[in-house]
C-alpha positions as CSV (number, residue, x, y, z in Angstrom):
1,X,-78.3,137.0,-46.8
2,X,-81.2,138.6,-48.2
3,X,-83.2,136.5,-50.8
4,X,-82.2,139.4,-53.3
5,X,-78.7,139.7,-52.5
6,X,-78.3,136.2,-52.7
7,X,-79.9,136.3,-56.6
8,X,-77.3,138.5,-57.1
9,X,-74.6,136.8,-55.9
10,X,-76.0,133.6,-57.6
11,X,-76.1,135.2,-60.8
12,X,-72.6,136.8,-61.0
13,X,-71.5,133.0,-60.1
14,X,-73.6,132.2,-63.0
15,X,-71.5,134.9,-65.2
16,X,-68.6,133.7,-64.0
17,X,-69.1,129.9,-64.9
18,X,-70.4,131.2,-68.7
19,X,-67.1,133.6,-69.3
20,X,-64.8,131.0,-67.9
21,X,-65.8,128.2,-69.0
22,X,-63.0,125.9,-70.9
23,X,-64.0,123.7,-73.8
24,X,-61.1,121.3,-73.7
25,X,-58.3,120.3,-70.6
26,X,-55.6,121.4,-73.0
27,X,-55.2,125.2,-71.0
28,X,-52.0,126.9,-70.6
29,X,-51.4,127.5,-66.4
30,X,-51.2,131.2,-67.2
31,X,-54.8,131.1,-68.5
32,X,-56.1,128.6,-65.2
33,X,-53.9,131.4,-63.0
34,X,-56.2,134.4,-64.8
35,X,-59.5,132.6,-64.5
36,X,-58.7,131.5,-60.6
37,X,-57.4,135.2,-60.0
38,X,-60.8,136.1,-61.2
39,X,-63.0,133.8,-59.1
40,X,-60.6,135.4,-56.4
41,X,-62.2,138.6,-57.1
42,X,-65.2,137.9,-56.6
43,X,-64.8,138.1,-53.0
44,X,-66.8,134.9,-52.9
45,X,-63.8,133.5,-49.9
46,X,-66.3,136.0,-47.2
47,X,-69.4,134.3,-47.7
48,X,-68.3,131.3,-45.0
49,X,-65.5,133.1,-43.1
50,X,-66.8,135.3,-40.5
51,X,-69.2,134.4,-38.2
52,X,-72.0,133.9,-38.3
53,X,-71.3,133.2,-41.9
54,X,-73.0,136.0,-44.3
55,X,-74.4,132.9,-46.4
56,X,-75.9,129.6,-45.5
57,X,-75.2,126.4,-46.4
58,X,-78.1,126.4,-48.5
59,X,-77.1,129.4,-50.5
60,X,-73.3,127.9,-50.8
61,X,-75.0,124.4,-51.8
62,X,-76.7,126.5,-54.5
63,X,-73.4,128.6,-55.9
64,X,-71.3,124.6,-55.7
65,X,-74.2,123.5,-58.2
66,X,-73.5,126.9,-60.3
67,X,-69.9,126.3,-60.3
68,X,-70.2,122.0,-61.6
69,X,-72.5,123.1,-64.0
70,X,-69.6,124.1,-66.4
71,X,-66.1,122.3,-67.1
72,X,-63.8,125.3,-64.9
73,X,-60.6,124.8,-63.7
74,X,-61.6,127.1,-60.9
75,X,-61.0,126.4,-57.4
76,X,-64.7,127.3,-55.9
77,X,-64.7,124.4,-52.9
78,X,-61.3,123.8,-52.1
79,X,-60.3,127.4,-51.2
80,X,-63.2,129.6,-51.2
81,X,-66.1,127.5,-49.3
82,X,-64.2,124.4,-47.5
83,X,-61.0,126.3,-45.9
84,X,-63.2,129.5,-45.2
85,X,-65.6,126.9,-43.2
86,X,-62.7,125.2,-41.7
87,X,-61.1,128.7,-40.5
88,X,-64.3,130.1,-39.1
89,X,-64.8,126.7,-37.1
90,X,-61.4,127.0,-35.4
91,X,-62.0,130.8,-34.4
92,X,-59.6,132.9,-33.4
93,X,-57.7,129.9,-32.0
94,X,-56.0,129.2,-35.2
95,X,-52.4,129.6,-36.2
96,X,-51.2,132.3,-38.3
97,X,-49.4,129.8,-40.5
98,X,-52.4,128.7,-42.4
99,X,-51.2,130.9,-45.5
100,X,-52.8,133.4,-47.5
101,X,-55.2,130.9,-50.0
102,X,-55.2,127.7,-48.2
103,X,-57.5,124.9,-49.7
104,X,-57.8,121.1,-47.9
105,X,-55.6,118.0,-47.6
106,X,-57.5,114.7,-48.5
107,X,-56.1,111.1,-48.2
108,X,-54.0,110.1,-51.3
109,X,-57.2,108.4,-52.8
110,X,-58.9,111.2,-51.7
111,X,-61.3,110.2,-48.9
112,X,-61.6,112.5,-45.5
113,X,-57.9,112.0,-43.9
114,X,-57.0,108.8,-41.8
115,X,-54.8,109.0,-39.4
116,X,-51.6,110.9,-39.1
117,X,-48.4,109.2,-41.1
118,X,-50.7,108.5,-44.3
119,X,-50.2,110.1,-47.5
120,X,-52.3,113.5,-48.3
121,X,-53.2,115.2,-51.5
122,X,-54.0,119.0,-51.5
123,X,-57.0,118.7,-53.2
124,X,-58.9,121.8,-54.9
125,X,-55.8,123.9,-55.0
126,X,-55.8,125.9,-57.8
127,X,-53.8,129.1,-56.4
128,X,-53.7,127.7,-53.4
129,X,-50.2,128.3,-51.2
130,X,-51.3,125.6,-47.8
131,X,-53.2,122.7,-47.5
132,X,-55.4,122.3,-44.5
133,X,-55.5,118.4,-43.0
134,X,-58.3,117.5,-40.9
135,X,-57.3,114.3,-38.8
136,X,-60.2,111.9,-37.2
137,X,-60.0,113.4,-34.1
138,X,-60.5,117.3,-35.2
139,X,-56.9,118.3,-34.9
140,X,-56.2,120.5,-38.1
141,X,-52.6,120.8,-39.3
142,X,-51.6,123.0,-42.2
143,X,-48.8,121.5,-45.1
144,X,-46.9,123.1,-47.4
145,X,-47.4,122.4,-51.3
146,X,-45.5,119.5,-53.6
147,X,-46.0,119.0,-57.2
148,X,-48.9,118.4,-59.4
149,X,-50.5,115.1,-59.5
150,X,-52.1,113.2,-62.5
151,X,-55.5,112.6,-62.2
152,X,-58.8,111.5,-63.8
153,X,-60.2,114.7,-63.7
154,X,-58.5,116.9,-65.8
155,X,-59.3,120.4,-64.8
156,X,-59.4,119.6,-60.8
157,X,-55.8,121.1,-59.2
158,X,-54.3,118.4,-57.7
159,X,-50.8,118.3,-55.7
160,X,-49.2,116.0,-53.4
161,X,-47.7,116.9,-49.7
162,X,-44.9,116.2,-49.5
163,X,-44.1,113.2,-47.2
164,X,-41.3,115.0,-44.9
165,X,-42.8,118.9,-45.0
166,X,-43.3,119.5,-41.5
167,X,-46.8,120.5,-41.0
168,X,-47.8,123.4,-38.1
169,X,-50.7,122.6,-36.0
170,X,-53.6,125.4,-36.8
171,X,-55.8,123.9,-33.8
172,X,-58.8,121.4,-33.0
173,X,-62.6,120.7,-33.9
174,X,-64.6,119.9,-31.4
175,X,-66.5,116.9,-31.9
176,X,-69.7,118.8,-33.2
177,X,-67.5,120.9,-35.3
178,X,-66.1,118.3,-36.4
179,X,-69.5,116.5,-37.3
180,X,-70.6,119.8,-39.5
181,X,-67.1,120.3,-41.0
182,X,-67.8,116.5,-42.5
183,X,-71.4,117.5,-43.4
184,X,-70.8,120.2,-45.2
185,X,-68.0,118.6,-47.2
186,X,-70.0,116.5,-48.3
187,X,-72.7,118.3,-49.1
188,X,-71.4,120.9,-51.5
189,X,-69.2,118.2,-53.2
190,X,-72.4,116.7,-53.7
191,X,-73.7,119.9,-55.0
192,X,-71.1,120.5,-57.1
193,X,-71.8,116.6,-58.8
194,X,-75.0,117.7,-58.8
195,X,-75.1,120.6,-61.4
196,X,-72.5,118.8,-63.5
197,X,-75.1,116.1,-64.0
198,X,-78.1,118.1,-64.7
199,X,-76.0,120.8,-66.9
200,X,-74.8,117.6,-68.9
201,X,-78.2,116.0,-69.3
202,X,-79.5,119.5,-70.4
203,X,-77.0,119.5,-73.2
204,X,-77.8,116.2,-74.4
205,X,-81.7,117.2,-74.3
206,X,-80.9,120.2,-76.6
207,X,-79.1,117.7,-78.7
208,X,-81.6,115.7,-79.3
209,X,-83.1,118.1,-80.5
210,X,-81.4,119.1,-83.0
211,X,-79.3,116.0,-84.3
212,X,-81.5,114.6,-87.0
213,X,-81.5,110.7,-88.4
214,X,-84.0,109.3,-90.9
215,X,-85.0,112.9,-91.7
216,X,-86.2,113.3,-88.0
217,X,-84.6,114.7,-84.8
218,X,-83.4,111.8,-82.7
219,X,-85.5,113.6,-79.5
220,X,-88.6,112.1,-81.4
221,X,-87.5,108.9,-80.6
222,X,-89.1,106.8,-77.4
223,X,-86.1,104.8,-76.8
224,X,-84.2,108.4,-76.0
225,X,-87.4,110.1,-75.0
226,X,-86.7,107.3,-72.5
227,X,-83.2,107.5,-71.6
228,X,-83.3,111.5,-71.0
229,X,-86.8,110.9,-68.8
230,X,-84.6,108.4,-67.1
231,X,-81.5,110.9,-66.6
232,X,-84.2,113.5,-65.3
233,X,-85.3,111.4,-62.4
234,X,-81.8,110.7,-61.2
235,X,-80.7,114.1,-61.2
236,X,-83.7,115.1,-59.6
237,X,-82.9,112.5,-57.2
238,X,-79.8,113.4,-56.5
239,X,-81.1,117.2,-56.0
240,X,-83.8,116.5,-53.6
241,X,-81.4,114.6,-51.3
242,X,-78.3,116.9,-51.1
243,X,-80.6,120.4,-51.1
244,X,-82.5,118.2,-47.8
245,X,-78.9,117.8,-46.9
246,X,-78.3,121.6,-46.9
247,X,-81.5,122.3,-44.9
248,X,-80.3,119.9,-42.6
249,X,-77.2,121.5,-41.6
250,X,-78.7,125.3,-41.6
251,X,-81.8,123.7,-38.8
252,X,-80.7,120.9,-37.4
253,X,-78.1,119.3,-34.8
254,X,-74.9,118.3,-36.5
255,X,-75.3,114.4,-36.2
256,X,-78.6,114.3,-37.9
257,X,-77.1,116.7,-40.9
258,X,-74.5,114.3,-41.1
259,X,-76.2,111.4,-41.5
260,X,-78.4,113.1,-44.5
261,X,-75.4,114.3,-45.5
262,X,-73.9,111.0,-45.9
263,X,-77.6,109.8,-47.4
264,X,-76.9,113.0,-49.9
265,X,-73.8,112.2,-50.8
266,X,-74.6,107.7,-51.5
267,X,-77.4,109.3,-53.8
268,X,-75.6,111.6,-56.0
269,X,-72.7,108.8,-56.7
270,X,-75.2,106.5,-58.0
271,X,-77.3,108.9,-60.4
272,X,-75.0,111.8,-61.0
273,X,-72.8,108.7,-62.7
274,X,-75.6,107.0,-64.2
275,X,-77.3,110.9,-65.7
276,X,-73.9,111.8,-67.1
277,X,-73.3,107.9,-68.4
278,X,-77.1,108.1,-70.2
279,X,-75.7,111.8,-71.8
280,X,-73.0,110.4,-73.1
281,X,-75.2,107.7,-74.9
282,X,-77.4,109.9,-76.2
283,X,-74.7,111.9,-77.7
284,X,-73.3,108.9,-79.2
285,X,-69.6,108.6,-80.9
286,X,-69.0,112.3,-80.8
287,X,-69.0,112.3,-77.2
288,X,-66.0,109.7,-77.0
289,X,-63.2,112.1,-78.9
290,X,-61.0,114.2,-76.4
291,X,-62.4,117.5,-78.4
292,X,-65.9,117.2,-77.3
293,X,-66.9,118.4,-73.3
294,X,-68.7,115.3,-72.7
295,X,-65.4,113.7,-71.2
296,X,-64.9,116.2,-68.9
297,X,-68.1,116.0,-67.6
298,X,-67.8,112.6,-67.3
299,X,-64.3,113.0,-65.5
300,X,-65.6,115.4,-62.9
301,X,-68.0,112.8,-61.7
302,X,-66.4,110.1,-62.2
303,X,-63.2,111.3,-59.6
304,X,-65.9,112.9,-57.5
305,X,-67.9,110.1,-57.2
306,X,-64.8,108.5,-54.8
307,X,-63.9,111.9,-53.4
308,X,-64.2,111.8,-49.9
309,X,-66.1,108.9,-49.4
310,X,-67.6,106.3,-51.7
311,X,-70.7,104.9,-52.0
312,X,-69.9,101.3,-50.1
313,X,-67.8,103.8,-47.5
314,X,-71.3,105.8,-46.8
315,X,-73.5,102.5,-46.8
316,X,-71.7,100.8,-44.8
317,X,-71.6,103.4,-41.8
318,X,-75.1,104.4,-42.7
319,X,-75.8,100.4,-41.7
320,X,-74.7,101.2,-38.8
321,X,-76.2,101.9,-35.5
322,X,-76.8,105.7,-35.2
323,X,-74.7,105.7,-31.3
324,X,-71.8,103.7,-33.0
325,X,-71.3,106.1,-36.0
């Protein structure tokens, strides 16, 4: 995509975000169904599905951080960049019975998918109709829907699969496919954590600004000059890492985008929790009452943080030597 198109794309995303964003969880379906139908028309579902893709990774890293920088209960990964990928990596091998919007199947507590026989959620599924299961060895099956689920974050679309539902086979990752279709998961959930966390300590700069104590705006303060300065580094962290990430998998062999991936991923658990966690101090009391956005921030990160893999998960394989992986 060219680097103008690609603004252009960036900034309708942006537009998007600002119009739909929600400022509390308590949204009647009809309006998530209008925002989702929205996103839908976009046409944002081509970017990753034909091949060669029309954007890179790097461009879809960049739309994920657009889309976490505001509390949506838009389904952006699940079933316009993650199926799409999944889709174009089978080819034209893949069964027709993927349905119209599908999204991805994750583990019940939502790491990548063990192996067959164990629950799965359909995670990411506003207006989604399939879920798409990835098994360890690349075969992809496709399930049909169950009910909602209750989770910690309250404007992700969550449903179970159920147990019994047959699922249809839809075809097989090789093992290099397989390798990027783990990479790029978790690099534009990383992305996604990502702009959540700098788009939350952004707000809590601008209110430090302007919340006053002792006749003086608390910003004056060193002890939060402190904590925000603090917040800035980890989210910058967390931003170097996954956007290396990206590049990775654009330039480089699958295994080595992988492993930064996984590096990506280890990072942004640790500081996108710690930036949002700082925020919340620095709003104080007002961000603890269930009217205020700060707990929705701090629920997005908080579930994603174990989505897919957790920090030990990623370390511990990371420890590992690179042929045993």
């Amino acid at each position: 995509m060219q680097a103008e198109e690609f603004l252009l794309v960036q900034d309708l995303v942006r537009t998007f975000a600002g119009r739909h964003r929600v400022e509390s969880a308590d949204l009647e379906p009809s309006a998530r169904a209008a925002a989702q139908k929205a996103l839908g028309e976009l046409g944002l579902a081509e970017l990753r599905g034909s091949s060669p893709p029309a954007a890179t990774v790097q461009e879809c890293a960049l739309l994920a951080e657009e889309h976490g920088s505001q509390p949506l209960t838009t389904s952006l990964l699940g079933t316009v960049l993650l199926a799409p990928e999944l889709l174009r990596l089978l080819g034209d091998g893949a069964a027709p019975e993927v349905g119209t919007t599908p999204t991805i199947a994750l583990a019940r507590d939502l790491r990548f998918p063990g192996p067959p026989g164990d629950g799965l959620v359909a995670w990411d599924c506003e207006g989604a109709d399939r879920a798409l299961c990835v098994a360890p060895d690349g075969t992809v099956t496709s399930a049909e829907l169950g009910p909602a689920v209750p989770a910690a974050d309250l404007l992700r679309g969550i449903r179970s699969v159920p147990p019994g539902s047959p699922a249809a086979t839809v075809g097989r990752l090789g093992p290099e496919q397989l390798t990027h279709w783990q990479a790029y998961a978790l690099v534009l959930l990383s992305s996604e954590l990502v702009g959540a966390a700098r788009s939350f300590v952004r707000q809590s700069v601008e209110y430090a600004r302007e919340r006053r104590q002792y006749g003086r705006s608390i910003g004056s303060f060193q002890a939060v000059q402190h904590l925000l300065a603090d917040a800035t580094v980890l989210v910058e962290a967390g931003t170097s890492a996954t956007r290396y990430a990206a590049w990775c998998l654009d330039n480089q062999p699958p295994a080595r985008a992988l492993t930064a991936a996984r590096v990506a991923k280890a990072e942004v658990n640790a500081s996108a929790l710690d930036a949002v966690s700082i925020g919340m101090q620095v709003f104080g009391g007002i961000a603890q009452t269930w009217e205020h956005v700060a707990h929705l921030y701090l629920r997005k990160v908080l579930l994603g943080t174990t989505t897919l893999a957790t920090t030990a998960d990623l370390l511990t394989t990371l420890a590992e030597p690179e042929t045993a992986r």
